[in-house]
MIKOL-533846 format. One record per residue (C-alpha): x negated, y, z negated. Coordinates in pm, 1 decimal. Example, Ala and Ser with C-alpha at 12.3 -4.5 7.8 and 13.67 -1.06 7.14 Angstrom:
! MIKOL-533846
east->-1230.0&north->-450.0&up->-780.0
east->-1367.0&north->-106.0&up->-714.0
This chain:
! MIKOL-533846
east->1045.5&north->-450.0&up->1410.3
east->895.5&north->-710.1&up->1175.5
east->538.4&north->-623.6&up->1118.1
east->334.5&north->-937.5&up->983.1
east->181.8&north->-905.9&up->678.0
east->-195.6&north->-1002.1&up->641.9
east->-336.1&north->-1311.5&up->658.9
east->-646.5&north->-1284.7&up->429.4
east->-717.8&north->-1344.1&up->27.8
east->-623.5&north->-1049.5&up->-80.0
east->-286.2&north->-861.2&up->-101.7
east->-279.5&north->-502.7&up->66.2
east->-167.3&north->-196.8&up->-126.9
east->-219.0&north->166.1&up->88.7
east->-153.6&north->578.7&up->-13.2
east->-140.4&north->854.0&up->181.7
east->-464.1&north->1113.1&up->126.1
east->-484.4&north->1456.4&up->221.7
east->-789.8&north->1644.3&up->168.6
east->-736.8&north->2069.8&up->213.8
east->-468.6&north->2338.6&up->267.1
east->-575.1&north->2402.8&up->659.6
east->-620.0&north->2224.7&up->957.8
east->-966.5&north->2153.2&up->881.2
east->-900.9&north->1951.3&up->630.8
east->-848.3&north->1574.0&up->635.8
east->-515.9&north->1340.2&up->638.3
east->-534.7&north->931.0&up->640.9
east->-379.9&north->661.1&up->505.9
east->-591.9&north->421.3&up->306.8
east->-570.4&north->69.3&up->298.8
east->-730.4&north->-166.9&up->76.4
east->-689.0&north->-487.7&up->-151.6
east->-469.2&north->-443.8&up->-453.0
east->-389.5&north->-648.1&up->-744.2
east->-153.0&north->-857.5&up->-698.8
east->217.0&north->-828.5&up->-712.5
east->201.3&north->-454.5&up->-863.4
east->258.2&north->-150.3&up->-638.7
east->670.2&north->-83.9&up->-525.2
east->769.4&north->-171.6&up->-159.9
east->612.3&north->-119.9&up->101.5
east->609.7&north->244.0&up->295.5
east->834.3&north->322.3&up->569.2
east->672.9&north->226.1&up->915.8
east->728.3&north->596.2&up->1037.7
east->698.2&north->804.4&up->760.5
east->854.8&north->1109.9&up->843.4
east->1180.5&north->1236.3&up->1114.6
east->935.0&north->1446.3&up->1266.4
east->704.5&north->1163.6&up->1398.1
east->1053.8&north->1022.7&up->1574.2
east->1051.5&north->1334.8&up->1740.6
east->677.6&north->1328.8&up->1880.0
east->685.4&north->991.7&up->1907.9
east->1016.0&north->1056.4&up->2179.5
east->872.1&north->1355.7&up->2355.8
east->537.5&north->1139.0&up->2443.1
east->686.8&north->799.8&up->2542.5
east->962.7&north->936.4&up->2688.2
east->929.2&north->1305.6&up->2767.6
east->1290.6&north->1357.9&up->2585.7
east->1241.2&north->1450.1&up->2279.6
east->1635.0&north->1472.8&up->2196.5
east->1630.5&north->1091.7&up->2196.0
east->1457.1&north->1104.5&up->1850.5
east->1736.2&north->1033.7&up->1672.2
east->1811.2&north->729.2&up->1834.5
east->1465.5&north->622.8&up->1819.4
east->1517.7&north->695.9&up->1426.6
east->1798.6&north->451.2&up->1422.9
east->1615.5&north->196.9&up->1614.6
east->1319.0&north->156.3&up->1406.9
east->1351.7&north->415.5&up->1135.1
east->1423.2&north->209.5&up->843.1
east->1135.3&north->-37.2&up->891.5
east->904.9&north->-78.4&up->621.4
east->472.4&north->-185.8&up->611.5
east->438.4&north->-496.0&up->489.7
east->198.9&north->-372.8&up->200.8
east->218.4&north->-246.3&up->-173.1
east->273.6&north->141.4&up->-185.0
east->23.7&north->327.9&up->-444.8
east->-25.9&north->-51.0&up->-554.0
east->-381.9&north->-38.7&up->-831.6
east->-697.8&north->-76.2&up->-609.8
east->-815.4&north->-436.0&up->-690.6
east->-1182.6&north->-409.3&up->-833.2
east->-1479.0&north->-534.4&up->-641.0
east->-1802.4&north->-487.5&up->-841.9
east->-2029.4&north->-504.7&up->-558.9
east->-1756.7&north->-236.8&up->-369.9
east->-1589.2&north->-332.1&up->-47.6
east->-1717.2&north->-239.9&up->315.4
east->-1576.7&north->48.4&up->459.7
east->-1400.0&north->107.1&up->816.6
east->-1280.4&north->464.1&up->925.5
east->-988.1&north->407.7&up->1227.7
east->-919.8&north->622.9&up->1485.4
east->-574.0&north->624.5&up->1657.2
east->-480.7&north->654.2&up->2000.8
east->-345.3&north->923.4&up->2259.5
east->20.4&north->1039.2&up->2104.8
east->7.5&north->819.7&up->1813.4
east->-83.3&north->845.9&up->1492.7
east->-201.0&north->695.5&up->1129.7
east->70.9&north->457.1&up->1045.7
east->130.7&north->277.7&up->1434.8
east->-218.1&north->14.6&up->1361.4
east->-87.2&north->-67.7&up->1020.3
east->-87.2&north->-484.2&up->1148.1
east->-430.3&north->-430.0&up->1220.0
east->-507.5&north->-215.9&up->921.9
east->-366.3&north->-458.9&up->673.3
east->-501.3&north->-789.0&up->798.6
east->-876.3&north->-614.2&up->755.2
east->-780.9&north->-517.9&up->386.3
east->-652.4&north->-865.9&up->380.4
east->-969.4&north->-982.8&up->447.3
east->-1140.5&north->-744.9&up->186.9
east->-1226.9&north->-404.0&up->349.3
east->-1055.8&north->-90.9&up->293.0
east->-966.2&north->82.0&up->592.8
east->-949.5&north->456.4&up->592.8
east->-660.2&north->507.8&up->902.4
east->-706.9&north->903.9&up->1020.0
east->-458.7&north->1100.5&up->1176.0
east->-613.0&north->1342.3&up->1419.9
east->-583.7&north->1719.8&up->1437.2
east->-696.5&north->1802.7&up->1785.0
east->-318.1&north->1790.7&up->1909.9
east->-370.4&north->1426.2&up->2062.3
east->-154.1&north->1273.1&up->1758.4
east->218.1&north->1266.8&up->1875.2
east->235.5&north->1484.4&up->1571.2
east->116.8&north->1567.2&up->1257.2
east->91.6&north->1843.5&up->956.8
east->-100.1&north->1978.2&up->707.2
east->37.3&north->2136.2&up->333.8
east->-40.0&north->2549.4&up->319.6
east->-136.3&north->2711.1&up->-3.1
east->179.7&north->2820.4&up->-59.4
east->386.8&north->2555.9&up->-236.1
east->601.8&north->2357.6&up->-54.3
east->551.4&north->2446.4&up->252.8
east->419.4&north->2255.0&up->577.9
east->215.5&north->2373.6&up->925.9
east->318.2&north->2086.0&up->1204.1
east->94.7&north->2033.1&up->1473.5
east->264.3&north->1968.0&up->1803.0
east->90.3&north->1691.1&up->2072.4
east->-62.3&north->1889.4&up->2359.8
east->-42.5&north->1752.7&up->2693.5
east->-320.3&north->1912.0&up->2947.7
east->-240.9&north->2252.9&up->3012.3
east->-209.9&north->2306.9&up->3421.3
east->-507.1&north->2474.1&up->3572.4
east->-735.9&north->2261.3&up->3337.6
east->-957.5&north->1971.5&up->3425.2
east->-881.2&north->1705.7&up->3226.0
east->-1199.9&north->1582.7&up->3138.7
east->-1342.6&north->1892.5&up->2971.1
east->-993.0&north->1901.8&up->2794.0
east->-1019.8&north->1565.9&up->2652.0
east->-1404.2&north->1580.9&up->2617.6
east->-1373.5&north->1890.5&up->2331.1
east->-1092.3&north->1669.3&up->2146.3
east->-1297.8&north->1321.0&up->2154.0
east->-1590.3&north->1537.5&up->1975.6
east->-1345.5&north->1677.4&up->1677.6
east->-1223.6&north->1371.6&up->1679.3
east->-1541.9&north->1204.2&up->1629.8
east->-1636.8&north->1463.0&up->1358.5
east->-1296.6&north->1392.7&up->1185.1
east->-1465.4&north->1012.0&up->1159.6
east->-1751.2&north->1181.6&up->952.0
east->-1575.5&north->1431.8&up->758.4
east->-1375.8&north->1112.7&up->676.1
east->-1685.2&north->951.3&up->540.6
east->-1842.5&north->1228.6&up->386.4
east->-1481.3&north->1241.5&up->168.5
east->-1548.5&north->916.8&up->46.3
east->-1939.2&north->986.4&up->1.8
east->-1821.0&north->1236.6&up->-225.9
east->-1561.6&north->1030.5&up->-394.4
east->-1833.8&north->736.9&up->-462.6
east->-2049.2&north->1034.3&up->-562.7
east->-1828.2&north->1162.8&up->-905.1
east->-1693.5&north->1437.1&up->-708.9
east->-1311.5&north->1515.2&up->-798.1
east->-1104.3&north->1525.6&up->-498.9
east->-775.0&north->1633.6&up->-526.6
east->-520.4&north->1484.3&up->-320.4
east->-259.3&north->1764.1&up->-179.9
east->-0.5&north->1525.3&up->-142.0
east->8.9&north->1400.6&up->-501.9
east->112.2&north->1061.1&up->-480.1
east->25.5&north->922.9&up->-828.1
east->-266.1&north->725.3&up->-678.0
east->-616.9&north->872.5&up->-845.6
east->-885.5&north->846.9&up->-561.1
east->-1137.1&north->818.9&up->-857.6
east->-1049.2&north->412.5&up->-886.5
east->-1291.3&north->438.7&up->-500.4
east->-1593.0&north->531.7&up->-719.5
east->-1739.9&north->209.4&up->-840.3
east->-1540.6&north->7.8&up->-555.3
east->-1699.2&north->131.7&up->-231.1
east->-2011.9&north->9.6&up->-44.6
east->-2083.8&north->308.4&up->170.2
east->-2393.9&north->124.0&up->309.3
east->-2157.9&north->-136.6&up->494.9
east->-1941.4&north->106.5&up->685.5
east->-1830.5&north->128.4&up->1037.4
east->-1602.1&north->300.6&up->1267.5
east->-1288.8&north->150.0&up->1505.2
east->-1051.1&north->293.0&up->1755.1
east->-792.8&north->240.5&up->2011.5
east->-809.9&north->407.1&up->2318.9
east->-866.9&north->750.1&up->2291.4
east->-972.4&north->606.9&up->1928.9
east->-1178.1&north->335.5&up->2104.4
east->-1442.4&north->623.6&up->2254.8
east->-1379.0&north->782.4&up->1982.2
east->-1576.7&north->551.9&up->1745.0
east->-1843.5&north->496.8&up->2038.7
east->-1906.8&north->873.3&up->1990.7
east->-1866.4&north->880.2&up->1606.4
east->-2218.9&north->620.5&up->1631.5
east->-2397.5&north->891.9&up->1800.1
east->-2286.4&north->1202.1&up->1584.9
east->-2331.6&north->988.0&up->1159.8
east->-2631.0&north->738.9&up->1154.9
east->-2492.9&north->556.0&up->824.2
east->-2212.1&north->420.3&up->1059.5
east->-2347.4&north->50.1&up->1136.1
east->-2128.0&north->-35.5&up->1447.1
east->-1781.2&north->-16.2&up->1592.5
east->-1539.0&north->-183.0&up->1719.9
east->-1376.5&north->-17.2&up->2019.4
east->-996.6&north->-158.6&up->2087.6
east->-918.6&north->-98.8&up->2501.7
east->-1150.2&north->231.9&up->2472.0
east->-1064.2&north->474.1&up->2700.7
east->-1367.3&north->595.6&up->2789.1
east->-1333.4&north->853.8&up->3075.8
east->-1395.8&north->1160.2&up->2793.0
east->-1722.2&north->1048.8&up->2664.8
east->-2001.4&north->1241.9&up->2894.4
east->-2293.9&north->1040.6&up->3072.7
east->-2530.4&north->1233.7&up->2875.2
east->-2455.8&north->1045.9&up->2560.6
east->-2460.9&north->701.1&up->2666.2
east->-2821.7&north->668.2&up->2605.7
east->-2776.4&north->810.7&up->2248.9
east->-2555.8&north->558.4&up->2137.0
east->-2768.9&north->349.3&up->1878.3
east->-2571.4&north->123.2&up->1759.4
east->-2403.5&north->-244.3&up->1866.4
east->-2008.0&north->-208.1&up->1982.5
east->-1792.8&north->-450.6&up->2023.7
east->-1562.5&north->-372.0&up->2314.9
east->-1166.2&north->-577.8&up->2227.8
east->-993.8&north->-506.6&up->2613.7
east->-660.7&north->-597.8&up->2713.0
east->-613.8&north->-741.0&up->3060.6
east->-369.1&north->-497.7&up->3190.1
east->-529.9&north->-127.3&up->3119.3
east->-921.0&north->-114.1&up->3186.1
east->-1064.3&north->64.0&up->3546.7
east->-1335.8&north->-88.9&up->3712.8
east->-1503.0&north->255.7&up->3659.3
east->-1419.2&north->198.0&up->3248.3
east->-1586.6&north->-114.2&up->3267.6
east->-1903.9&north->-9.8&up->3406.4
east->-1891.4&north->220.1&up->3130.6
east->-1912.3&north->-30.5&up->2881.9
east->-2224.1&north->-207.9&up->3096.9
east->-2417.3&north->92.7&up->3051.3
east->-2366.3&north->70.4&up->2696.9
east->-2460.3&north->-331.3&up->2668.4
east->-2744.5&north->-295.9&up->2892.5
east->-2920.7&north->-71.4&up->2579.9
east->-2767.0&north->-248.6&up->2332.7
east->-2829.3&north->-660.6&up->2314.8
east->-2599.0&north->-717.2&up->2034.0
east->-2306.6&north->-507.5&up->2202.9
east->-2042.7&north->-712.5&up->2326.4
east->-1740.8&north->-686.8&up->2544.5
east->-1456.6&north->-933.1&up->2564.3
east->-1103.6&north->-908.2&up->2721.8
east->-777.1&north->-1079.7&up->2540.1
east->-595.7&north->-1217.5&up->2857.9
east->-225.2&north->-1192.5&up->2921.2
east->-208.7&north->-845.5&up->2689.1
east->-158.2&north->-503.4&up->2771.4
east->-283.0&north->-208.5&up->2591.5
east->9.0&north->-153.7&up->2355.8
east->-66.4&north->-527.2&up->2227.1
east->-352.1&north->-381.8&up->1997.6
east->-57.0&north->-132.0&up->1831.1
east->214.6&north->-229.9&up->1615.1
east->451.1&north->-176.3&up->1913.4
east->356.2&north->-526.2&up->2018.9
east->601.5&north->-640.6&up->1737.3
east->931.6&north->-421.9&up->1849.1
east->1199.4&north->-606.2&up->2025.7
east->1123.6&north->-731.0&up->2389.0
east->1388.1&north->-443.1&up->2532.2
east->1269.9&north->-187.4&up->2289.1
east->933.5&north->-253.8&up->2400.9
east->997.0&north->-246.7&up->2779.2
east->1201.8&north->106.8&up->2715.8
east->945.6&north->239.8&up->2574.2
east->618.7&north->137.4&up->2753.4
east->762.1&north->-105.3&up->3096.5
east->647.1&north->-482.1&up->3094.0
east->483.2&north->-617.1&up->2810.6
east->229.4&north->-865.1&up->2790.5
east->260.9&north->-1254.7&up->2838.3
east->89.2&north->-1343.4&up->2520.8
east->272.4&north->-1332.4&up->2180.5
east->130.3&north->-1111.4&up->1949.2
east->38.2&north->-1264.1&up->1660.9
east->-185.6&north->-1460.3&up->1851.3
east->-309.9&north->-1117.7&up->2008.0
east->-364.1&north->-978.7&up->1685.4
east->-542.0&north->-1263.7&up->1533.9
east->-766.9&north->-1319.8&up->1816.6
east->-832.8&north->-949.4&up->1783.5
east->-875.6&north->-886.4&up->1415.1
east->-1084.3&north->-1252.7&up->1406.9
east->-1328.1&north->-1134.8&up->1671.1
east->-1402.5&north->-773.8&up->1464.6
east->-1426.7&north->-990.9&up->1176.7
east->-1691.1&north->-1180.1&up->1333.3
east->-1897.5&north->-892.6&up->1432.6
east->-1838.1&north->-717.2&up->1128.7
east->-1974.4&north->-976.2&up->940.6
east->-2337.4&north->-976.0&up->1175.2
east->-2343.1&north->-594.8&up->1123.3
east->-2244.6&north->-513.5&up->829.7
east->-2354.6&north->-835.0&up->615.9
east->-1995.7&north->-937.0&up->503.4
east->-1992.8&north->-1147.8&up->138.5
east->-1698.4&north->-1370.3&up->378.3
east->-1773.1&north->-1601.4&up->602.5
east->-1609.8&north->-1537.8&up->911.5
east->-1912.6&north->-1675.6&up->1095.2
east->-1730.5&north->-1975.7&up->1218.1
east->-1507.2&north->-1706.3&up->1453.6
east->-1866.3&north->-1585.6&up->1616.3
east->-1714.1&north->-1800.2&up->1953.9
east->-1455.3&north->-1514.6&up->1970.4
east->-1781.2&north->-1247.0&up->2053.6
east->-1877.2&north->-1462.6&up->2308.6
east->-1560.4&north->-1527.6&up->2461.7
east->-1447.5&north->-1856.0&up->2437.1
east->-1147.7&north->-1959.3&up->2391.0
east->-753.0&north->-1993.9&up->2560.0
east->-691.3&north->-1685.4&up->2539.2
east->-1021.1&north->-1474.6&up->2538.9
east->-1258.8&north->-1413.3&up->2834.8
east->-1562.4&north->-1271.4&up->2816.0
east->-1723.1&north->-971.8&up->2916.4
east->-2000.5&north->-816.6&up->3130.9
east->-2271.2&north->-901.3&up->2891.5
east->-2230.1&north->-1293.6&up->2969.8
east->-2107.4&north->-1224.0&up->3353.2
east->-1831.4&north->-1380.8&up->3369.1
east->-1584.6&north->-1117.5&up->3322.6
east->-1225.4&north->-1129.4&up->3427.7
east->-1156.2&north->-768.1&up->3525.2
């Protein structure tokens, strides 16, 4: 695995953050631009054993093959500066809270994490508590000790959607709580990090501007952020990355206020997804929807940067487009609509094409009519 570092101005430094000694509490990585050349190496790509092990029991349903899947990728490292000094912006950077996908978790976007903190936004990457993460933890009272919280699969006798439905809305509240954190942060309040990693949240205060700040996703992360609109009116947009959006109930789509811009991959979307999405657009003009050919939905995760046989081990045929390109089409179209909805200092207006879907590798969506799904 060679993860590319990010493209923009600005070098990327991230920390870990964990906020409370239960399960209520909050746990994300944090990426943002640092000063440059300070900070040591960058953090491992999967920080813990444990995450091998989750990771193998919900790609491959064997979870004894986690210590080969340590050996594989185990010792790769994020391209960014660990607990590297927050760079100071004196009008404060925008804000994005990510949401990760089904049986993933905080560290697997960290390609398209760091090219958005290359590009001066600091990216607050959650790891989810409802049991969708492949796995996770949280730090008890009681020093030195850990709670792990398994991935849970549907249990039989339930219907999935109701299932899913309850997770997408902690979830979605996660997303708040996340921005409520830094609310609090940019507000003088001390926050104590549980994890202690030398990096004083404090240095956020004067660097934030919490009235550019929006919410993305992938997948299960993707509806995630649709729903997160609905539930924290400060949130501007988001930018939903392949959303699976079979959990979201009909009820809500006419309470979503805000513009999202819908990133698919060719391979994964339903018919029935995409008419989703039209609902969505129809109530929205400035919503958009666009579809990266010759990708499938593991091309918006750092997995599109493992080995070709890794990669087909793991997930079955990849996509026919290589990913660099993916991910720059990708993070250049957010950037684009970030910058209409959220008044970016950057220009990244000359990228705007990207919303509307031209380009080799980029057709466009419902909204224009001539989509390729």
């Amino acid at each position: 695995l060679a993860l590319p570092p990010g493209q923009g101005p600005h070098q990327v430094g991230c920390t870990d953050v964990m906020v409370g000694h239960t399960r209520q509490g909050l746990f994300l990585r944090l990426f943002y631009p640092c000063v440059p050349g300070a900070g040591a190496a960058g953090p491992l790509w999967i920080p813990r054993s444990e995450y091998c092990g989750g990771l193998a029991d919900v790609t491959l349903g064997r979870r004894w093959c986690s210590a080969l899947l340590g050996i594989a990728i185990g010792s790769c490292k994020v391209p960014v500066s660990w607990n590297a000094p927050l760079k100071p912006h004196s009008s404060g950077y925008p804000v994005i809270i990510f949401s990760h996908g089904l049986g993933t978790f905080r560290t697997l976007y960290s390609s398209i994490c760091t090219e958005l903190a290359s590009r001066g936004l600091v990216v607050a990457a959650l790891e989810h508590r409802d049991r969708s993460a492949a796995t996770t933890y949280f730090c008890t009272a009681e020093a030195g000790t850990e709670e792990w919280i398994p991935f849970q699969r549907v249990p039989p006798g339930q219907k999935e959607f109701y299932f899913r439905n309850k997770q997408v809305h902690q979830r979605a509240q996660e997303c708040v709580r996340a921005l409520r954190l830094l609310q609090d942060i940019a507000g003088g309040t001390s926050v104590p990090n549980v994890l202690h990693q030398g990096w004083d949240l404090s240095v956020l205060k004067d660097n934030l501007d919490l009235t550019k700040v929006a919410v993305m996703g992938h997948s299960f992360g993707g509806v995630t952020a649709v729903l997160a609109l609905v539930k924290e009116p400060s949130l501007r947009c988001a930018v939903a990355l392949d959303a699976w959006m079979f959990p979201l109930e009909n009820l809500m789509y006419p309470e979503v206020p805000k513009p999202v811009l819908f990133i698919n991959t060719e391979k994964f979307q339903t018919p029935e997804s995409i008419a989703k999405m039209k609902r969505l657009s129809s109530r929205n003009s400035q919503t958009r929807i666009v579809t990266v050919l010759g990708t499938v939905q593991e091309d918006q995760t750092d997995f599109a940067f493992l080995p070709g046989k890794l990669f087909s081990l793991l997930f079955g045929k990849g996509s026919t487009l290589d990913p660099h390109k993916a991910l720059a089409i990708t993070s250049r179209a957010a950037l684009a609509f970030l910058q209409r909805h959220l008044q970016l200092e950057e220009e990244f207006g000359r990228w705007d094409e990207l919303l509307e879907g031209v380009g080799d590798s980029v057709a466009p969506g419902a909204p224009l009519g001539r989509s390729r799904l």
